[in-house]
MIMIVEX-677805 format. One record per residue: residue number from 1; residue in three letters; chain; x, y, z of N, C-alpha, C in turn. Coordinates in steps of 0.2 Angstrom, whole numbers, plus 5000, padded with zeros to 4 digits. Layout:
% residues N
NUM|ALA|A|X|Y|Z|X|Y|Z|X|Y|Z .
...
//
This chain:
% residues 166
1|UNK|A|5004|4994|5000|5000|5000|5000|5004|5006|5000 .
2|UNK|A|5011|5007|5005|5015|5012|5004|5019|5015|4997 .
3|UNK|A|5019|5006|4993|5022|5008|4988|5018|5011|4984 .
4|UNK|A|5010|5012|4983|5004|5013|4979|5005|5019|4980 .
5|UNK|A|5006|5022|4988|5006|5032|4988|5010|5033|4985 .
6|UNK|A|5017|5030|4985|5023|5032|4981|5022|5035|4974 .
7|UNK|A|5018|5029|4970|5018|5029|4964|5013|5035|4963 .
8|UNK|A|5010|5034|4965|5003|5038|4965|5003|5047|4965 .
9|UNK|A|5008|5049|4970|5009|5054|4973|5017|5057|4966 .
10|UNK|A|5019|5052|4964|5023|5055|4959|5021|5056|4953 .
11|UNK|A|5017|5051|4951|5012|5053|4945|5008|5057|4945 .
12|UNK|A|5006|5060|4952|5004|5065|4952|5006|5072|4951 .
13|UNK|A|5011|5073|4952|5018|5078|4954|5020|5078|4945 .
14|UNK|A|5019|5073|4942|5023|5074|4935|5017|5076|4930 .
15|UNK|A|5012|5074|4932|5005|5073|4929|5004|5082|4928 .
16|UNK|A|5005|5087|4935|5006|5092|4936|5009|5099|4932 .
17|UNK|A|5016|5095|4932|5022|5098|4931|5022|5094|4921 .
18|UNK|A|5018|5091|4919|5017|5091|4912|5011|5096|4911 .
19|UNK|A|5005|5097|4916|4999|5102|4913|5003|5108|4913 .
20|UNK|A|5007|5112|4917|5007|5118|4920|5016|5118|4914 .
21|UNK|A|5021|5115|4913|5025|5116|4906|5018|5116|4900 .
22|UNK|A|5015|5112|4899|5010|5111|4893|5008|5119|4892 .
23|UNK|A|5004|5121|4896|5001|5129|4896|5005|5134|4896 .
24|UNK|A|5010|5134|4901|5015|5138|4900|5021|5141|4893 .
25|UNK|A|5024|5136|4890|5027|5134|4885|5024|5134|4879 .
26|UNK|A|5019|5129|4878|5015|5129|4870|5010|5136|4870 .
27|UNK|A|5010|5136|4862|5006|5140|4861|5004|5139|4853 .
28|UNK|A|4998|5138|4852|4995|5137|4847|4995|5140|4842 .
29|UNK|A|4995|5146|4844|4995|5151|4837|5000|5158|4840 .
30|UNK|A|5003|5160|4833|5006|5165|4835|5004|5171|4830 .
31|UNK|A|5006|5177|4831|5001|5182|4824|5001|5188|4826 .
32|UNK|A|5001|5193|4822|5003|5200|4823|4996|5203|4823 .
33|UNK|A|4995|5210|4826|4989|5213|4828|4990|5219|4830 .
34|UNK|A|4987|5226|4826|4987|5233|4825|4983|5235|4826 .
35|UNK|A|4983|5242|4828|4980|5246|4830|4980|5253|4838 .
36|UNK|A|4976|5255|4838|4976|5260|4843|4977|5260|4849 .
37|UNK|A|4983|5259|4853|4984|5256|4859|4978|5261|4866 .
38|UNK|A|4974|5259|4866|4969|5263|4871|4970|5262|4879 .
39|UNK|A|4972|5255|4879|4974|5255|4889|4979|5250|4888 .
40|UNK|A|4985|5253|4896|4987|5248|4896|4991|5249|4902 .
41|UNK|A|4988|5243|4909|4988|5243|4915|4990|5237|4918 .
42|UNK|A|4993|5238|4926|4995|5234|4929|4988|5233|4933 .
43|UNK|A|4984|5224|4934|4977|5225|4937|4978|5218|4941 .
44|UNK|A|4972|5219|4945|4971|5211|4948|4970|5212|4957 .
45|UNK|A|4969|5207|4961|4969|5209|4968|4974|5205|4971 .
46|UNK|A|4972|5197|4968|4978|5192|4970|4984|5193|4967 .
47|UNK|A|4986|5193|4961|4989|5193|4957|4989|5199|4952 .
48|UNK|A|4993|5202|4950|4994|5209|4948|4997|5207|4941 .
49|UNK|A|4993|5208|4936|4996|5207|4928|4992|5213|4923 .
50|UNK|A|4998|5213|4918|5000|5219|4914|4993|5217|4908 .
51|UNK|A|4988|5220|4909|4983|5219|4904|4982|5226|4899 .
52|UNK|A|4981|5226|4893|4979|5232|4889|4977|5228|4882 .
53|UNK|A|4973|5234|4878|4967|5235|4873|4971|5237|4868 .
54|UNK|A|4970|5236|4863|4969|5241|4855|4964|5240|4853 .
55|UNK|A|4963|5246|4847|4957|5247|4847|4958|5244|4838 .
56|UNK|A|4955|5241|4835|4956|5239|4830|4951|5242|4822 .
57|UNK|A|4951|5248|4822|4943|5252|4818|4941|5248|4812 .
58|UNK|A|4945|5245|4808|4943|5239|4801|4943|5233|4804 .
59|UNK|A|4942|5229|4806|4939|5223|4811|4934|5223|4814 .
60|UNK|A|4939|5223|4824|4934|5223|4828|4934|5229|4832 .
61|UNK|A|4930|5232|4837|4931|5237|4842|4935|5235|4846 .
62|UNK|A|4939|5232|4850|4942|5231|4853|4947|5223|4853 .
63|UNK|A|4952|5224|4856|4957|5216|4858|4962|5216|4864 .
64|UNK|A|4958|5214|4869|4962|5211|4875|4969|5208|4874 .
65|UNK|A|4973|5209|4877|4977|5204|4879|4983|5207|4884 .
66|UNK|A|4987|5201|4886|4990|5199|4890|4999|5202|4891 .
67|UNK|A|5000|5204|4895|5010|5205|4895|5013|5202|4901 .
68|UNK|A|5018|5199|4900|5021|5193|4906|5025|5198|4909 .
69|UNK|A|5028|5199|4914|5032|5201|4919|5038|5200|4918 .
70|UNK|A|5038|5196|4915|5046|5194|4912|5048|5195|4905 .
71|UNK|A|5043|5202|4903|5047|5205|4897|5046|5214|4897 .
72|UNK|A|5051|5215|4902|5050|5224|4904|5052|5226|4899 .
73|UNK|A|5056|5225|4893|5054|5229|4888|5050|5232|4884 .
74|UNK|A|5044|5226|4882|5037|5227|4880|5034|5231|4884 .
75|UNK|A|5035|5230|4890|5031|5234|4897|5031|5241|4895 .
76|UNK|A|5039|5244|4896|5043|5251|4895|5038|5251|4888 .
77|UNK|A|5040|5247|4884|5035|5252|4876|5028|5253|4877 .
78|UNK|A|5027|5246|4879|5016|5249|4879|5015|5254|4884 .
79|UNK|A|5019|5256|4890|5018|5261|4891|5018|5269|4890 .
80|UNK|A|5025|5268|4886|5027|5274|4882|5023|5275|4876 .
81|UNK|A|5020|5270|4872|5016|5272|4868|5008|5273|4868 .
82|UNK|A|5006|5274|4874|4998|5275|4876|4996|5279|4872 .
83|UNK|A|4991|5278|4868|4987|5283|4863|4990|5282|4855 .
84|UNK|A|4996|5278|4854|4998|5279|4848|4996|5273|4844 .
85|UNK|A|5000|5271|4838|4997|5267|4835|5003|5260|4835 .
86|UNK|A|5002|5255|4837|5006|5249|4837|5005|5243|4832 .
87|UNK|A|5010|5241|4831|5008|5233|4827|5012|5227|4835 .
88|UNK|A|5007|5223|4838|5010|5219|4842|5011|5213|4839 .
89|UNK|A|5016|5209|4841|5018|5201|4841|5013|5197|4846 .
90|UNK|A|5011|5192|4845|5007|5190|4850|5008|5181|4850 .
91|UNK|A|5008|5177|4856|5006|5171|4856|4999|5169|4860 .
92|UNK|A|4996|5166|4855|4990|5162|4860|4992|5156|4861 .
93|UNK|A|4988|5155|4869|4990|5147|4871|4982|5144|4875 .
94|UNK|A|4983|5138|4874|4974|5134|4877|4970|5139|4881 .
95|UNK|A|4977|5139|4884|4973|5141|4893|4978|5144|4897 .
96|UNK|A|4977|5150|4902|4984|5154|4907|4979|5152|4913 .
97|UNK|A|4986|5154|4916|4983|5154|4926|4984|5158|4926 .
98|UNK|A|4981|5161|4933|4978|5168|4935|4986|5174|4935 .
99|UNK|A|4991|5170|4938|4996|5175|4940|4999|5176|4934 .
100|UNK|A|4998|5173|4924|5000|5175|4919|4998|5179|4916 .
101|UNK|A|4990|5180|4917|4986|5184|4913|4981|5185|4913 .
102|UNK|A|4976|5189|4911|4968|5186|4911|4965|5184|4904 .
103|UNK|A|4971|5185|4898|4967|5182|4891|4974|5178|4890 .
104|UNK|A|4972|5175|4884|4975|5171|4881|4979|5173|4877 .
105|UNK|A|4982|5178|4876|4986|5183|4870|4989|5185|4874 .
106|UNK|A|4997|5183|4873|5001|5187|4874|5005|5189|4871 .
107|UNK|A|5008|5197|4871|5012|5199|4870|5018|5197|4868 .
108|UNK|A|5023|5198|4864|5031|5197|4864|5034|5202|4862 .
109|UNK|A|5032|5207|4856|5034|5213|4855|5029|5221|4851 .
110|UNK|A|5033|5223|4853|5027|5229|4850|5033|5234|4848 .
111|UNK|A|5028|5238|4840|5031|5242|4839|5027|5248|4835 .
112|UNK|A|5032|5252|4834|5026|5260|4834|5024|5260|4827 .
113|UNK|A|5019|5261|4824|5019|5260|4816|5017|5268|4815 .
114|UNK|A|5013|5271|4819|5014|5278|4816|5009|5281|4813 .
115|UNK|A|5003|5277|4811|4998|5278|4806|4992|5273|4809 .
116|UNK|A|4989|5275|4806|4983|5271|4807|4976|5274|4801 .
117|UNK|A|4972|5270|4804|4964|5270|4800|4964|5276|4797 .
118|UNK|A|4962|5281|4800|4961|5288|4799|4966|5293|4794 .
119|UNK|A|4972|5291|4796|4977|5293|4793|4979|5291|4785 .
120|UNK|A|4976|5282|4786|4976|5279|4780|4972|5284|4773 .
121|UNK|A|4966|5283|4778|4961|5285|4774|4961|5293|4771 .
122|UNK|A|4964|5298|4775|4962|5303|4774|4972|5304|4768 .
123|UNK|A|4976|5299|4768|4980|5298|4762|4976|5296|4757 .
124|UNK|A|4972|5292|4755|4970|5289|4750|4966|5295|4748 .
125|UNK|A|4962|5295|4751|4957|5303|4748|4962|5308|4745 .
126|UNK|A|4964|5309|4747|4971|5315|4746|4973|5314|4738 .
127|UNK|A|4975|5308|4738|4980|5305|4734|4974|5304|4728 .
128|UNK|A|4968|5304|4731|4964|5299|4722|4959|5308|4722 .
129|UNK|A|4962|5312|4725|4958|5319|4723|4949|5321|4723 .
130|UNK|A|4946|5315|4730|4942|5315|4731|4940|5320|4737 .
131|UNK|A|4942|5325|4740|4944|5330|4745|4942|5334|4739 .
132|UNK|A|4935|5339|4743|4935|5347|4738|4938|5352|4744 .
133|UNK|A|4938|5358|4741|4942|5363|4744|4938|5364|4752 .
134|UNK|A|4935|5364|4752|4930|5365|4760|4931|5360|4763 .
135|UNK|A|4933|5353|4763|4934|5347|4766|4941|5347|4767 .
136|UNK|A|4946|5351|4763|4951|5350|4765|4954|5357|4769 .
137|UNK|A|4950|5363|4769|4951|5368|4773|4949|5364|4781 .
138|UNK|A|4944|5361|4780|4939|5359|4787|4946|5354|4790 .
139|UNK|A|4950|5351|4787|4955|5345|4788|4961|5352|4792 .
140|UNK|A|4961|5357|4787|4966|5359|4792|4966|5363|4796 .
141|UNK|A|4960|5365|4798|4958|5369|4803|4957|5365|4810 .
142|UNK|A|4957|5357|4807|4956|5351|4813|4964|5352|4815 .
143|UNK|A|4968|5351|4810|4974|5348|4812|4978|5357|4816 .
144|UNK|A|4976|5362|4814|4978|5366|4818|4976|5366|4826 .
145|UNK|A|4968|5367|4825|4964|5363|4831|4968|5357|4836 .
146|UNK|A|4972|5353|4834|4977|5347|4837|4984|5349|4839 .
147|UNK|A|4988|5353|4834|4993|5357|4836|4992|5360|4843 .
148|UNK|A|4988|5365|4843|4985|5369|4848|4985|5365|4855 .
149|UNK|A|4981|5358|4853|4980|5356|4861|4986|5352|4862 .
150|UNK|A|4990|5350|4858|4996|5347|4861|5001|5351|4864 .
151|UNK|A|5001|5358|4863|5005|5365|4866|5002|5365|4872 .
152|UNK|A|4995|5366|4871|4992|5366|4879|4992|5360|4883 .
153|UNK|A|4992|5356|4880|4996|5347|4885|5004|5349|4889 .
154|UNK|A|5008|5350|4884|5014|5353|4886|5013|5358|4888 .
155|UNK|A|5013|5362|4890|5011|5367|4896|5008|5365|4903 .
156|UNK|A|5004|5364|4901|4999|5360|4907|5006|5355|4912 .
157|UNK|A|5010|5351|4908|5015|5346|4909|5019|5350|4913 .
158|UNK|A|5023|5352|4910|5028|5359|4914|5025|5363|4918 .
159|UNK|A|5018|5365|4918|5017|5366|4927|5015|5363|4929 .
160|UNK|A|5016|5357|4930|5014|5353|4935|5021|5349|4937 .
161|UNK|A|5023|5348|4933|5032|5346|4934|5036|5352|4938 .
162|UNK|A|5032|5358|4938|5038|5362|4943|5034|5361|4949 .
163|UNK|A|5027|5361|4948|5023|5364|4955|5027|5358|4957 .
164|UNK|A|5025|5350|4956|5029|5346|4961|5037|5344|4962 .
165|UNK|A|5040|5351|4961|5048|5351|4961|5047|5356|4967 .
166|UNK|A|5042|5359|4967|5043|5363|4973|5040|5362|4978 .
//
């Protein structure tokens, strides 16, 4: 009977440490994914993981996924890039446990692409001369409109970077 635990108890222990290599390790699909990077936060109550969103305007409205702890370069980017435009690396795998992630996607590299939906579009228009003169006065009265509030972001930024220096 003692020898039954033994066996029992190791195959159990292996049976384990096969599921948790299994999920950890494989990964079913791998694939790239663009878009607006909208949020990207450290969450959770027991376990604290790095979850964040794009927003993907030609697809779907949004994509979850996941960033592992053990890749603070990713980290450093998706935070530097809040608001802009990324192409992410991504691995999906069956199944995560709580303290890897809450989706199945996880990240491996991100990088800035610079452009997006909008930008596309209003190049395409441009280019096939489908913009009349009032649609493109209205374009650049937005894009003054934009200049303007990034001055006033930067400002805002610099007083409050002194107020908290003093």
């Amino acid at each position: 009977m003692k020898k039954f635990l033994v066996y029992f108890l190791i195959i159990l222990v292996v049976g384990f440490a096969g599921y948790y290599a299994f999920i950890y390790f494989f990964s079913f699909s791998q694939g790239y994914r663009a878009g607006e990077l909208v949020k990207f936060s450290k969450k959770g109550v027991l376990y604290k993981t790095w979850e964040g969103q794009i927003s993907q305007e030609a697809t779907q409205p949004l994509w979850n996924f996941s960033v592992q702890d053990n890749e603070p370069e990713v980290i450093q980017k998706l935070k530097n890039l809040q608001g802009k435009h990324v192409k992410l690396t991504y691995k999906e795998r069956f199944k995560t446990f709580p303290w890897l992630g809450d989706t199945h996607y996880f990240v491996t590299e991100v990088e800035e692409t610079g452009n997006g939906y909008r930008d596309t579009q209003t190049n395409n228009q441009l280019n096939s001369g489908s913009y009349n003169n009032s649609e493109i006065e209205a374009l650049k009265k937005e894009n003054e409109a934009l200049k303007q509030r990034i001055k006033d972001l930067e400002t805002t930024v610099e007083v409050l970077k002194n107020s908290s220096n003093n």
